[in-house]
TORKOL-4160 file (C-alpha; in steps of 0.2 Angstrom, whole numbers, padded with zeros to 4 digits, m for minus):
61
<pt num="1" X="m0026" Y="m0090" Z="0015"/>
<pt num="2" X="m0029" Y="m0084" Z="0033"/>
<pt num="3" X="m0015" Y="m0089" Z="0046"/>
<pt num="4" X="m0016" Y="m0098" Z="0063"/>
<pt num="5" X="m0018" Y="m0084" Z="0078"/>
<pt num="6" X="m0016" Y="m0085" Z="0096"/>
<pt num="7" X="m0031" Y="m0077" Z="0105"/>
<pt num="8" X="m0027" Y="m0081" Z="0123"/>
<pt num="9" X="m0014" Y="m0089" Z="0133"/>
<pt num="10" X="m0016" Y="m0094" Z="0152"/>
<pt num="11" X="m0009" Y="m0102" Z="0168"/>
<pt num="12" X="m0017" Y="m0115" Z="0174"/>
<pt num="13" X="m0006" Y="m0121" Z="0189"/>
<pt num="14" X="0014" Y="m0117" Z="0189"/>
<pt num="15" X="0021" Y="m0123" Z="0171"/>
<pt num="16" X="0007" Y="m0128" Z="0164"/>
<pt num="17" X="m0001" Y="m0115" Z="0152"/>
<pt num="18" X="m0016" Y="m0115" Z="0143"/>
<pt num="19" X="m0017" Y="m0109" Z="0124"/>
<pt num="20" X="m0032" Y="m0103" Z="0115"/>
<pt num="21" X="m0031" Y="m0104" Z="0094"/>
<pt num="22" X="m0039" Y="m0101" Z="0079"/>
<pt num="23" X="m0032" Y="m0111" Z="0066"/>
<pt num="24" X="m0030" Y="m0108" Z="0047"/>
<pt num="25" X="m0049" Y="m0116" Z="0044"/>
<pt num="26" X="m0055" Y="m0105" Z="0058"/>
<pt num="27" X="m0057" Y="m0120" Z="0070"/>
<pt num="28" X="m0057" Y="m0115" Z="0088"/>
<pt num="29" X="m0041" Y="m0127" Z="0098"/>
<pt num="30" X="m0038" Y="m0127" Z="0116"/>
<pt num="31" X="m0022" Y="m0137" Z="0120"/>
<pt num="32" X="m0010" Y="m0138" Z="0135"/>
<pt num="33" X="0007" Y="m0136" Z="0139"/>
<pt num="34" X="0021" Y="m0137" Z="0150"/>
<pt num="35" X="0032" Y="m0120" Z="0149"/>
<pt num="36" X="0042" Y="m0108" Z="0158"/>
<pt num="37" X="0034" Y="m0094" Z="0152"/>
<pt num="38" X="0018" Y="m0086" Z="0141"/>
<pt num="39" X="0032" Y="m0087" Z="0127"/>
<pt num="40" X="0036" Y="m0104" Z="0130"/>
<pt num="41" X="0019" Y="m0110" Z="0128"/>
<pt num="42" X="0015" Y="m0098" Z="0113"/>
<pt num="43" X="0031" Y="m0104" Z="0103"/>
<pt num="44" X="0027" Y="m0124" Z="0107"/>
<pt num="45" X="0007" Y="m0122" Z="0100"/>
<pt num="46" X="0011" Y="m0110" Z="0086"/>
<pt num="47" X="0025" Y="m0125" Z="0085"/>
<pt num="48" X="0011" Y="m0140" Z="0087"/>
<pt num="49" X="0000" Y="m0133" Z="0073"/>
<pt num="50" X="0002" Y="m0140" Z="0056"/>
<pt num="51" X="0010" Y="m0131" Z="0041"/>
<pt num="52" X="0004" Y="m0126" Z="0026"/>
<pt num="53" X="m0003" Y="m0138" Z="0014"/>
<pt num="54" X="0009" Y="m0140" Z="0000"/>
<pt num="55" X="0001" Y="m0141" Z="m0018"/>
<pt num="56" X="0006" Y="m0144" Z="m0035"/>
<pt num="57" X="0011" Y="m0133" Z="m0048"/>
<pt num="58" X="m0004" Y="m0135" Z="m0057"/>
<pt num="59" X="m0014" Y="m0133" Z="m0043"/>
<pt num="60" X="m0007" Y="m0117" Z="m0038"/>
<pt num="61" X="m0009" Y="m0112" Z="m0058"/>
């Protein structure tokens, strides 16, 4: 299964960045957050995003 990726981050105005994603399903996200720096805001979307979808044992059998 293909993981979430960051294609861009930006600053908007002073501590508020701008992160561009591709999630797991390949859906294009734009979210917003407040940060100090690029690895602030990276950290909180990467954070933001959902997790793996957990599955049975027979489902993963």
């Amino acid at each position: 299964m293909p993981e979430s990726r960051i294609r861009s981050v930006r600053e908007l105005r002073c501590g508020v960045w701008e992160v561009d994603i591709i999630d797991a399903s390949r859906k294009r996200l734009r979210r917003r957050f407040r940060a100090e720096s690029a690895d602030g805001a990276r950290a909180a979307a990467l954070a933001s995003l959902p997790g793996p979808k957990a599955c049975t044992l027979a489902e993963a059998l």
